[in-house]
C-alpha positions as CSV (number, residue, x, y, z in Angstrom):
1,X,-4.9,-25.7,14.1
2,X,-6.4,-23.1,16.6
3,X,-8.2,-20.2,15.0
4,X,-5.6,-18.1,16.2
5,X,-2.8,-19.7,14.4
6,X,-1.4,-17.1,11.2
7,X,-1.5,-19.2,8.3
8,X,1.6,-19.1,5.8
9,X,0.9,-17.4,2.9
10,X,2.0,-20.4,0.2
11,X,1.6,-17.8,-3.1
12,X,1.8,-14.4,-3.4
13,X,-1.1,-13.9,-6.2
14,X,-2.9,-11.3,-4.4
15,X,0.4,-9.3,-4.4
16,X,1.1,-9.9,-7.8
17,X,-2.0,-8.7,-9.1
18,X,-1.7,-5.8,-7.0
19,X,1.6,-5.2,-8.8
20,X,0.6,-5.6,-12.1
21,X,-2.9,-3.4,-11.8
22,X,-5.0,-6.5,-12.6
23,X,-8.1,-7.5,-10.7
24,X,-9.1,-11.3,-9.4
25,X,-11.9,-11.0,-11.5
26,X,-9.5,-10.0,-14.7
27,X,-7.3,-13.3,-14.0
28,X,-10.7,-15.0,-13.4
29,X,-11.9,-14.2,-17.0
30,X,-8.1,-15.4,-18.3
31,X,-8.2,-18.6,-16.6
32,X,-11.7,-19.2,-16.9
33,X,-12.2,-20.1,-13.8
34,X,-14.8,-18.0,-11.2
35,X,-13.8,-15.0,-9.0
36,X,-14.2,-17.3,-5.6
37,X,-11.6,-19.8,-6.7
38,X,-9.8,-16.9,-7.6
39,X,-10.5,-15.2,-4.3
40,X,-9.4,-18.0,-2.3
41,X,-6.0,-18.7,-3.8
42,X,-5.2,-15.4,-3.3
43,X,-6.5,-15.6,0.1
44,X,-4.5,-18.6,0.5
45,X,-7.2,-21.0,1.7
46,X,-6.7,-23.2,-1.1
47,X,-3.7,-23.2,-3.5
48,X,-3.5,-23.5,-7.3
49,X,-2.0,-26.7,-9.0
50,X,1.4,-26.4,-10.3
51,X,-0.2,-26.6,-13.7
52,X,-2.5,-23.8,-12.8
53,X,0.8,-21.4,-11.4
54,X,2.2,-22.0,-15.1
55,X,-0.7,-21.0,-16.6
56,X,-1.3,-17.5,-14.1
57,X,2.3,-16.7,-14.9
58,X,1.7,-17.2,-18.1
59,X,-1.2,-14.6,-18.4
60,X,0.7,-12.1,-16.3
61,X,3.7,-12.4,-17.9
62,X,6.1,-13.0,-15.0
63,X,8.5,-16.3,-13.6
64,X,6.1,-18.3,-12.1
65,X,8.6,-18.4,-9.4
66,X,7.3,-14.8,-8.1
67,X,4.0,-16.4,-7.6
68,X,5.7,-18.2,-4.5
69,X,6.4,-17.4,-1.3
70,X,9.9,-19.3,-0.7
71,X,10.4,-21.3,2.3
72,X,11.6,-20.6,5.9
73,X,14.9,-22.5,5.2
74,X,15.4,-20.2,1.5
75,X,15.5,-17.6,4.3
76,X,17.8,-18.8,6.2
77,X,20.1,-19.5,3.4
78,X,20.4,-16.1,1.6
């Protein structure tokens, strides 16, 4: 992939958070997990386990379908 390419955004965590008023390092504290991993799932440069989306949603109270971005064909659908 060229350095130029835009990388799909898989989740929408950074979003979410924004929605919500939390912080990454707030989520980080829940999860116990540390603020870069949180940093870069919501930077999407690496993604969360399925497991892991249960357990954000869980903390933020929300579907954990709104943590996804849905595909380009769910676009094209609707």
């Amino acid at each position: 992939m060229a350095n130029n390419e835009k990388v799909e955004a898989l989740n929408r965590l950074k979003v979410v958070l924004v929605e919500k008023g939390k912080t990454s390092r707030w989520l980080a504290e829940q999860l116990g997990k540390t603020e870069h991993t949180i940093s870069r799932w919501c930077q999407n440069k690496t993604q969360p386990s399925i497991a892991q989306l249960n357990e954000i949603a869980r903390v933020l109270m929300i579907d954990v379908r709104s943590l996804i971005n849905p595909s380009q064909e769910e676009y094209n659908e609707q």
